[in-house]
C-alpha positions as CSV (number, residue, x, y, z in Angstrom):
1,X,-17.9,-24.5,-24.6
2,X,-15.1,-22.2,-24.2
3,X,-11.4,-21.9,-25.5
4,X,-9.1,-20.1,-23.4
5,X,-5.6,-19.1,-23.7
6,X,-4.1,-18.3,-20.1
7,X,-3.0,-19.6,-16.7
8,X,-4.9,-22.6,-15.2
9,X,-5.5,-20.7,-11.7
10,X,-6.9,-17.8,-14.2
11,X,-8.8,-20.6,-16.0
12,X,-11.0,-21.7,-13.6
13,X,-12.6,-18.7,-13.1
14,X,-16.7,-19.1,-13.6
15,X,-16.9,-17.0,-17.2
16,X,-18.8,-13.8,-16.6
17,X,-19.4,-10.9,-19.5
18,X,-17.7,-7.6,-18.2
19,X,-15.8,-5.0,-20.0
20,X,-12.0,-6.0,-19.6
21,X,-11.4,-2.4,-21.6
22,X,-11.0,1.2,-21.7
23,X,-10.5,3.7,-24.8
24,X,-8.6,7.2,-23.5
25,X,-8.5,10.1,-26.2
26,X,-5.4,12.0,-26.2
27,X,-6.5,14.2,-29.3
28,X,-4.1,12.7,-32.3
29,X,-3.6,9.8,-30.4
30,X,-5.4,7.1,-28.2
31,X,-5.2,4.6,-25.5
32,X,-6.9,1.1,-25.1
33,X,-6.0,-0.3,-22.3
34,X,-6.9,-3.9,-21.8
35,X,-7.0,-4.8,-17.8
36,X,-8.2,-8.3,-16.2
37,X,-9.1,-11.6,-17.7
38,X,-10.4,-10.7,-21.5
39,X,-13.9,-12.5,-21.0
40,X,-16.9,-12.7,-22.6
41,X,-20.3,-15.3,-22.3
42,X,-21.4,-14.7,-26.2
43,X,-19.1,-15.6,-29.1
44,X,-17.0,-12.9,-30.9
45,X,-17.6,-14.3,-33.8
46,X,-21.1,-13.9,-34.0
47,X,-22.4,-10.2,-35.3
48,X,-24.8,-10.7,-32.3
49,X,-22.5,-10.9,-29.8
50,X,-22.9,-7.3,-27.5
51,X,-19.6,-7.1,-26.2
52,X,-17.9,-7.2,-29.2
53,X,-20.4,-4.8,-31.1
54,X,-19.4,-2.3,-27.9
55,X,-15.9,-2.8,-29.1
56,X,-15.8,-2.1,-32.2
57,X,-18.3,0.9,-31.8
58,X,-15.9,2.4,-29.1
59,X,-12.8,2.3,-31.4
60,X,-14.9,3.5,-34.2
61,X,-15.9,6.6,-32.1
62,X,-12.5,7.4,-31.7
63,X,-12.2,8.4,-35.4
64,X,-9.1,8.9,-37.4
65,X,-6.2,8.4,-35.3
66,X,-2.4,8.7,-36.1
67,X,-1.4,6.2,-33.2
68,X,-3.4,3.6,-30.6
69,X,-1.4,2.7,-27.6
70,X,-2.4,-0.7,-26.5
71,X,-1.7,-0.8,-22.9
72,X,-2.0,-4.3,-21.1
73,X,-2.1,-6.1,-18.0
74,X,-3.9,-8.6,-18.4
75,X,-3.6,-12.4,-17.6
76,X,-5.6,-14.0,-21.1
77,X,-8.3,-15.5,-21.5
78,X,-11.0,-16.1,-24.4
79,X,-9.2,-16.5,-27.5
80,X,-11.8,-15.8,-29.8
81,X,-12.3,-12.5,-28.3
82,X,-8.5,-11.8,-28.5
83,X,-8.4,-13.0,-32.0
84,X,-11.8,-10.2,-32.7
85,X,-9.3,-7.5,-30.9
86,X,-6.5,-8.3,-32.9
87,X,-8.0,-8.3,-36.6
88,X,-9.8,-5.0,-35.6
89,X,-6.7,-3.3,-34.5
90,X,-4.9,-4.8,-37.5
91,X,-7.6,-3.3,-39.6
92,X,-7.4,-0.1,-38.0
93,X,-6.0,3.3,-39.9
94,X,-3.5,4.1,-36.8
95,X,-0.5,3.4,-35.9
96,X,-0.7,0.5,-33.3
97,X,1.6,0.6,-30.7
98,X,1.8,-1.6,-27.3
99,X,2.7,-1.3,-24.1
100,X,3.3,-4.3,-21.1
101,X,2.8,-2.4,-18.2
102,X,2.2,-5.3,-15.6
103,X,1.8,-9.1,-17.3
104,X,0.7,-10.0,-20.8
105,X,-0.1,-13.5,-20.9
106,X,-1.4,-16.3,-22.8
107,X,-4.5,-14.5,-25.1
108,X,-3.6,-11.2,-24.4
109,X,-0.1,-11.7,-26.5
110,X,-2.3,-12.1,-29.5
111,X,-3.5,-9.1,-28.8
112,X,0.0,-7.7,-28.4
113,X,1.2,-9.4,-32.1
114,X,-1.4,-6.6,-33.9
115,X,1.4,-4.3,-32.7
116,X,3.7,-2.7,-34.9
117,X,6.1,-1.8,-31.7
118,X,6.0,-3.2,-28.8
119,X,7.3,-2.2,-25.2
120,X,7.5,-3.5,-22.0
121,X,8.5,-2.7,-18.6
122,X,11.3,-3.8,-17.0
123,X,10.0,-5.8,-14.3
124,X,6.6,-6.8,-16.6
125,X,5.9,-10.2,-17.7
126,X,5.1,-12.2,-20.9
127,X,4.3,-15.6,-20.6
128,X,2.9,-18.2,-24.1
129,X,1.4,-21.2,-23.8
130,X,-0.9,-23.5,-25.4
131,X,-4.6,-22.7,-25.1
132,X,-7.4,-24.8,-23.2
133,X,-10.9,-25.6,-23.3
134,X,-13.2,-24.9,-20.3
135,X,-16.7,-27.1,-20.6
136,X,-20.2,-26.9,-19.6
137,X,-22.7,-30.0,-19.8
138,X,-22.4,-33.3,-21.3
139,X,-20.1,-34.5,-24.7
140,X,-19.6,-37.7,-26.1
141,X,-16.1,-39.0,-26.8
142,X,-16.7,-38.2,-30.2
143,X,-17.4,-34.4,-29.6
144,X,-14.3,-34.1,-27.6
145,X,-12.9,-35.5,-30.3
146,X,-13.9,-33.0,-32.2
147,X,-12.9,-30.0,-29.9
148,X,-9.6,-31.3,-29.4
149,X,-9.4,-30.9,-33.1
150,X,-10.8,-27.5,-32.9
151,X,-8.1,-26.9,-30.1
152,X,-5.6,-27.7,-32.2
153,X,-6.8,-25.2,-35.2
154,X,-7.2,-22.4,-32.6
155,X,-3.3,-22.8,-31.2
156,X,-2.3,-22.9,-35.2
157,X,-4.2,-18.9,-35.3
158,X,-2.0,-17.7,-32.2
159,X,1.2,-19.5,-34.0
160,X,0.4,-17.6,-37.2
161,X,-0.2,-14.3,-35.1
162,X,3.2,-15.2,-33.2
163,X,4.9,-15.7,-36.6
164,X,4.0,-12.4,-38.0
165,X,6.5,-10.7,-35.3
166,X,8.7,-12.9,-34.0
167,X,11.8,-14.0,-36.1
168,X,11.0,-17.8,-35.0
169,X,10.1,-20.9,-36.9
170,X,6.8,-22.6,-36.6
171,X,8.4,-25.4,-35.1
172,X,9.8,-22.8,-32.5
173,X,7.2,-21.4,-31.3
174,X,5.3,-24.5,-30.6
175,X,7.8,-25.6,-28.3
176,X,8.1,-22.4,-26.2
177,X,3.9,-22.8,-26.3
178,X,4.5,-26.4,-25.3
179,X,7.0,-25.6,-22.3
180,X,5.2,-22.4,-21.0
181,X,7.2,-20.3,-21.7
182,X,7.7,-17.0,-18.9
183,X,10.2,-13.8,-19.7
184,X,10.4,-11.0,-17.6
185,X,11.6,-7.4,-19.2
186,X,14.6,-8.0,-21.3
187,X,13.7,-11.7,-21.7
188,X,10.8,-10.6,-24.0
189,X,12.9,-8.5,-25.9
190,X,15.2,-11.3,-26.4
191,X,12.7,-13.9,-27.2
192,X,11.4,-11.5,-30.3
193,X,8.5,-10.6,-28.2
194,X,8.9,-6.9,-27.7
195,X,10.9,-4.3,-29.5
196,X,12.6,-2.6,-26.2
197,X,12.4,-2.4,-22.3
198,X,10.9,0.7,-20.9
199,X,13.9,1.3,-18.0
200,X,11.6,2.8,-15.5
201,X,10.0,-0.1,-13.0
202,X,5.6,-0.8,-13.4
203,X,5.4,1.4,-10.0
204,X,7.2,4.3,-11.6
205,X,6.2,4.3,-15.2
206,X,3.8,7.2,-16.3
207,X,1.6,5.5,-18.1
208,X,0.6,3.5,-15.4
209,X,-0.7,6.2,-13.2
210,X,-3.6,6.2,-15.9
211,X,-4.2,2.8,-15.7
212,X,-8.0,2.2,-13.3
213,X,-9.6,-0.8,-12.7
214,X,-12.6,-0.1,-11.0
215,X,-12.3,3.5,-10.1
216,X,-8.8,2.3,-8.7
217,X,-5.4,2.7,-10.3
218,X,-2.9,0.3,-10.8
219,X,0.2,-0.3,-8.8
220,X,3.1,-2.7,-8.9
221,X,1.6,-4.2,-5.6
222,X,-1.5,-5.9,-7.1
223,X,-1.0,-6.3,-10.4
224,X,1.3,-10.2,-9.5
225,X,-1.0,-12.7,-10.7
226,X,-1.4,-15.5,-8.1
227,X,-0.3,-17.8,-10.8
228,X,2.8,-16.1,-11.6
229,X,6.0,-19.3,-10.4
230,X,7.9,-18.0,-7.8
231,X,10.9,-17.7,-9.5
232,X,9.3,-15.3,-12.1
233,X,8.1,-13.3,-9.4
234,X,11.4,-13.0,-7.6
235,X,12.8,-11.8,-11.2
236,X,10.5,-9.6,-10.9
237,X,11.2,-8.1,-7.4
238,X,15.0,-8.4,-8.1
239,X,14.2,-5.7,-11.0
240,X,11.8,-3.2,-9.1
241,X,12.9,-0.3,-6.7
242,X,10.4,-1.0,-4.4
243,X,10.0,-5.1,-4.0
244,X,7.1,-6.8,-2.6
245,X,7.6,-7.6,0.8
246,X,8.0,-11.1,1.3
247,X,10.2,-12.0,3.9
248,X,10.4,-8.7,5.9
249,X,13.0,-6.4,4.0
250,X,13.5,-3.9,1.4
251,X,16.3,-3.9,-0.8
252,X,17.5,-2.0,-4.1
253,X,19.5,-3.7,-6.9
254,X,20.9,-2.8,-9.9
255,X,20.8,-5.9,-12.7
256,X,22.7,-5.9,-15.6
257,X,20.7,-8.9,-18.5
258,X,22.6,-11.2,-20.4
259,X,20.3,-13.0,-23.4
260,X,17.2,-15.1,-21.9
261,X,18.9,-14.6,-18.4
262,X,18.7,-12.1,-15.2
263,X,22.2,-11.4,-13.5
264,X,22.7,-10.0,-10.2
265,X,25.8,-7.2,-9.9
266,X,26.6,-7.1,-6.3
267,X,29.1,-4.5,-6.4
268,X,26.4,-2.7,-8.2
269,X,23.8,-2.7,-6.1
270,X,22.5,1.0,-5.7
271,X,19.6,3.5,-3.9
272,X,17.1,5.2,-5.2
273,X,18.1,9.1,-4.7
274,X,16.1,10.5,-1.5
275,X,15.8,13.8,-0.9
276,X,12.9,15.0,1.0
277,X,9.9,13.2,2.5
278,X,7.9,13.1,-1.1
279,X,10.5,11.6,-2.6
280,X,10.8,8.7,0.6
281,X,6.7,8.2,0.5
282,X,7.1,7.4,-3.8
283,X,9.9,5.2,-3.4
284,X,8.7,3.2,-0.3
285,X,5.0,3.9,-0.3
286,X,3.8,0.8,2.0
287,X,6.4,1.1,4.0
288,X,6.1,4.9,4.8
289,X,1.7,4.5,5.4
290,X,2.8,1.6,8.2
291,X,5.2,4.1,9.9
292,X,2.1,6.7,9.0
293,X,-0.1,4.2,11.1
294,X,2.5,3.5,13.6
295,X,2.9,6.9,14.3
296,X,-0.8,8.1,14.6
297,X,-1.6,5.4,16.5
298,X,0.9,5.6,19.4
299,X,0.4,9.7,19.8
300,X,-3.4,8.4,20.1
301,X,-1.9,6.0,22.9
302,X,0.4,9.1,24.1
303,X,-2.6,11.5,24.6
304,X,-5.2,8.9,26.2
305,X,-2.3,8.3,28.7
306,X,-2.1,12.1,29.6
307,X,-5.9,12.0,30.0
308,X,-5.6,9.6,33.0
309,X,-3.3,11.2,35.0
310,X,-4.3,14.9,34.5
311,X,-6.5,15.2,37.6
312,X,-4.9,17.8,39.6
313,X,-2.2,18.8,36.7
314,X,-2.8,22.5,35.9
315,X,-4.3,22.8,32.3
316,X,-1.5,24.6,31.1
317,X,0.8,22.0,31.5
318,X,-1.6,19.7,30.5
319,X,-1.4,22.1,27.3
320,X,2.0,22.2,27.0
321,X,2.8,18.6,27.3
322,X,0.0,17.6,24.8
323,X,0.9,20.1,22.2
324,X,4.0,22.4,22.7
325,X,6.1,20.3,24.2
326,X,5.5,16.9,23.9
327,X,6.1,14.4,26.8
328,X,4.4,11.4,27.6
329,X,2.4,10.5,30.4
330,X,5.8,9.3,32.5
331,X,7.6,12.0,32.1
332,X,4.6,14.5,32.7
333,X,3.9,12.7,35.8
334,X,7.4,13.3,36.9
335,X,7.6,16.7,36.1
336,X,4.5,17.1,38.5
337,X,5.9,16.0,41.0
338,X,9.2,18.0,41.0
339,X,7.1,20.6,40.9
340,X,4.9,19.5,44.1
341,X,8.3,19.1,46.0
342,X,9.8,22.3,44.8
343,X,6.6,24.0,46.1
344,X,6.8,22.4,49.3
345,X,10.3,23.2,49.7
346,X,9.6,26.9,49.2
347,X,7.0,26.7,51.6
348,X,9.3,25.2,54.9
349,X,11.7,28.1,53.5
350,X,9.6,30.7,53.4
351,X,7.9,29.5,56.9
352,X,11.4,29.3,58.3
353,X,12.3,32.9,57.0
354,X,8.9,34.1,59.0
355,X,10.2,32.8,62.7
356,X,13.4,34.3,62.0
357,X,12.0,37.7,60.8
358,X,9.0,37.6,63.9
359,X,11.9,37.1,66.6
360,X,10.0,33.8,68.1
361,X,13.2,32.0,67.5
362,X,14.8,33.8,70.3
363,X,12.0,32.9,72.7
364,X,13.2,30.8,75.3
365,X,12.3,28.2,78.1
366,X,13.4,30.1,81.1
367,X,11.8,32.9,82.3
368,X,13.3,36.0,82.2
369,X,15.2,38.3,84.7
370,X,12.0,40.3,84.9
371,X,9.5,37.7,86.2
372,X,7.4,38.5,89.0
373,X,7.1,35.6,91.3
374,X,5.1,37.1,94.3
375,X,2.7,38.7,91.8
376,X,2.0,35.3,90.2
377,X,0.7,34.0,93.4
378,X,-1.5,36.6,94.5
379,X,-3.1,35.9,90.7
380,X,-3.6,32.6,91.1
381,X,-4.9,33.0,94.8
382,X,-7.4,35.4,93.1
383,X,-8.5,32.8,90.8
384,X,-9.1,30.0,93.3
385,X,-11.4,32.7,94.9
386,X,-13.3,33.4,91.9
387,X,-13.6,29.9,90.9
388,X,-14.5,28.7,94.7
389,X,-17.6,31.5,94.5
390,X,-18.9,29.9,91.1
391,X,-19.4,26.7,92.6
392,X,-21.0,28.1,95.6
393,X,-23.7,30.1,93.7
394,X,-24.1,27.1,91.4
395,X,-25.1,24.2,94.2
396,X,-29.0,23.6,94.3
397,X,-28.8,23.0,98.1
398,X,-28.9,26.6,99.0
399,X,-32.1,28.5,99.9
């Protein structure tokens, strides 16, 4: 048996043990930052149970510090190991602080009530609602009797932990636990959750470049939960510089909040500043690597192209096309041949130029005023001769 506080797509999840933290130490100060479903096999009650004994031995080893930083993104998940987080935080010598940097829902508020001030990104999320219980094996009607019961005692703990912070009556809170209750940025702040809004968006906030799950860091891309509504997750685009792509465009707006509620401000609708290209690739990161891609992969296209027609194409214009000067295949083809027709061109001309030059344009069809005409038939007499005796010395029937 298992009782869980967050998201029923989250919830179904087989339970698995993993660490869902990490401790940074910043000298004076620390870090936890809680990332993923907050999960554990063994109970954090027990003084058996591992993971928890990790925990605690972590923040131990950390020492005397003025201020803890909680930073979340996480979803929930096992209440008993958000309510062991929570007293040993609340226990602790520092300072805690806390910080939403993507979504804080279900058990991981509890987490978030051991925190004297509390932040949260513009665009982040807070959601509260009652917790659950995920079974294994068999239980008579009386045992779930009895774990409804036990349900009921566990949602009274995060009531009591909500209650400490929030300026809400008991019979408040159960409601917004009851209705599910989602706020986005200011909403928490409203809603008592959170003490201010960060102004920078989750993609742009320092303290997320720190933020690695799995040897990877965090972005505003993959930290939406699929169980996040639709209309919490267009709040949240509507509040980011750089959206999620959803239905094929980009655009920048500037919001102005009104208690529990998100306005749009048409006439305020504004950029973010673009100077140079490093400034482009942070505020439009996806969209710059597929131009990136684009890019690389046509030039691949462009060069293969050259390849197959360069039979017969000088090298250095093959060099100059590829490199210098860039032109594609087409236009390097075309090239080639105005170049083939200017060379033949030059050669008529120049051939033209020779028969001028040699004088064998002036040669004519008539003879001249000097021809001999009695000469040329005593020549070709001669050769009649000559040709006559060839014949005779050649025929077999002579002796």
């Amino acid at each position: 048996m298992k009782i869980t506080n967050q998201p029923t797509a989250a919830g179904s999840l087989e339970p698995k043990t993993g660490k869902f933290w990490n401790f940074l130490d910043n000298g004076d100060t620390a870090e936890l930052q809680l990332f993923g479903t907050i999960q554990s096999e063994e109970s954090w009650w027990d003084d058996d149970c591992i993971t928890y004994r990790n925990f605690i031995n972590e923040l131990n080893a950390l020492g005397d510090k003025k201020v803890i930083n909680v930073v979340i993104q996480s979803g929930g998940g096992d209440v008993f190991a958000a309510n062991a987080i929570y007293n040993a935080l609340i226990l602790n010598k520092a300072k805690i602080t806390g910080t939403i940097i993507g979504i804080c829902a279900s058990a991981a508020t509890i987490i978030l009530m051991a925190c004297e001030s509390r932040k949260i990104a513009k665009n982040a999320i807070l959601m509260a609602h009652n917790p659950s219980i995920s079974l294994w094996g068999s239980y008579q009607a009386e045992d779930l009797l009895k774990l409804a019961e036990v349900t009921n005692q566990v949602k009274k703990s995060i009531v009591s932990a909500y209650m400490e912070r929030l300026d809400k009556t008991e019979e408040e809170i159960n409601q917004l636990m009851d209705e599910e209750s989602w706020y986005v940025g200011q909403e928490a702040v409203d809603a008592g959750f959170c003490d201010c809004v960060i102004e920078s968006d989750f993609q742009n906030n320092a303290v997320s470049n720190n933020f690695i799950v799995n040897g990877i860091p965090y972005s505003f891309n993959n930290y939406m939960e699929k169980f996040v509504p639709d209309n919490i997750r267009k709040k949240v685009q509507d509040l980011s510089k750089t959206p999620q792509k959803e239905t094929g465009a980009f655009f920048d707006t500037a919001n102005t909040m009104q208690k529990g509620k998100t306005t749009m401000d048409e006439k305020d609708k504004t950029a973010p500043v673009i100077t140079d290209a490093a400034a482009l690739k942070a505020a439009y990161p996806q969209l710059c690597a597929a131009i990136a891609a684009e890019a690389v992969s046509a030039e691949r296209e462009r060069l293969k192209a050259i390849d197959e027609i360069a039979n017969g194409i000088p090298e250095e214009l093959l060099t100059k096309a590829k490199y210098d000067e860039p032109m594609s295949a087409a236009d390097l083809a075309l090239a080639q041949m105005k170049a083939n027709n200017a060379a033949g061109k030059k050669f008529v001309d120049q051939m033209v130029d020779d028969l001028q030059n040699s004088g064998a344009a002036a040669v004519g069809s008539e003879p001249n005023t000097g021809y001999d005409q009695e000469g040329q038939k005593q020549a070709e007499k001669a050769q009649k001769v000559s040709n006559f005796a060839a014949k005779l010395k050649n025929d077999n029937r002579r002796g």
